[in-house]
C-alpha positions in Angstrom: 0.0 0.0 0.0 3.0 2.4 0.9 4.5 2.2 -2.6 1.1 2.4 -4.2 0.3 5.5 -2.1 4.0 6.8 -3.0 4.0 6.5 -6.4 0.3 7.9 -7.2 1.8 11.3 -5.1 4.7 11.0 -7.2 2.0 10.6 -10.7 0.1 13.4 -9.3 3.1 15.9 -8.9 4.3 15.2 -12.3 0.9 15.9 -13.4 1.4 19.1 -11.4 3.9 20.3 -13.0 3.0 19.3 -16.6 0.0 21.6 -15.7 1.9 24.6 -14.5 4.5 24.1 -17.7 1.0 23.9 -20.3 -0.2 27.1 -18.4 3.2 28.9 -18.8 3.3 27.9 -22.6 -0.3 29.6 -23.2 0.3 32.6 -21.6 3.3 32.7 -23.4 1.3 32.1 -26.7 -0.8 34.4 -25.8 1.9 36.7 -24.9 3.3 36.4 -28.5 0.4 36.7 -30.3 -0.3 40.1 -28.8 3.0 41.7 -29.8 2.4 39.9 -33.1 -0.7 42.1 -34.0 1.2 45.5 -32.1 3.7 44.8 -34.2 1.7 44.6 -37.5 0.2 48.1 -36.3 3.8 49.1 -35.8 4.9 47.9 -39.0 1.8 49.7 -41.2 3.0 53.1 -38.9 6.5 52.7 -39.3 5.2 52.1 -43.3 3.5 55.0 -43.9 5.9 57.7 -41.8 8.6 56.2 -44.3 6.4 57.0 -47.6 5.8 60.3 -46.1 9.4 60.6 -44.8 10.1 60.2 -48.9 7.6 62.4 -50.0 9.0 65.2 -48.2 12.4 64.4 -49.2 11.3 64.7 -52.9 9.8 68.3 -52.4 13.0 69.4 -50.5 15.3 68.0 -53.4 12.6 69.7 -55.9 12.0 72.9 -53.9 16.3 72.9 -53.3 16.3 72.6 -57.5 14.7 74.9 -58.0 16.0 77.5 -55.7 19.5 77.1 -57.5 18.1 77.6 -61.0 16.7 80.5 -59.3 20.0 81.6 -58.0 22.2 80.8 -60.9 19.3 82.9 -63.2 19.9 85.9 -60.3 22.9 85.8 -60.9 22.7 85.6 -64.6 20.7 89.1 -64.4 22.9 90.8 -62.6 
C-alpha cells in the first residue's frame, strides 16, 4: 500500500507540474500573439511615416532645384 500511495503522489506531482508548464506555454502564446498584431500596427506606422518621410524628401530636393536655378538665373541678371 506504501508504494502504491508513494508513487500515485509522485504521478500526481508530475501531473502538477506538466500543468503549471501547459499554463506557462499559453500565456506565453498568448503573450506572442499580442505583440504579433502590435507589431503589425507598428509595422503599417513605421510604413506610412517612411512613404511620407520620402515624400517630403522629394519636395525638399525639388524645392532645393529649384532655388538654385533660381539663384544661378539671379545671378545671370545681374
Amino acid at each position: 500500500m506504501d508504494l502504491l500511495h508513494e508513487k500515485k503522489e509522485e504521478l500526481e506531482e508530475q501531473q502538477y507540474h506538466l500543468n503549471v508548464g501547459l499554463d506557462k506555454l499559453k500565456e506565453t502564446e498568448s503573450a506572442v500573439i499580442d505583440l504579433q498584431r502590435k507589431l503589425t500596427v507598428f509595422e503599417k506606422d513605421l510604413t506610412a511615416k517612411g512613404k511620407a518621410a520620402d515624400e517630403k524628401l522629394k519636395m525638399m530636393l525639388i524645392e532645393q532645384k529649384e532655388a538654385e536655378q533660381q539663384r544661378e538665373l539671379s545671378i545671370k541678371t545681374k
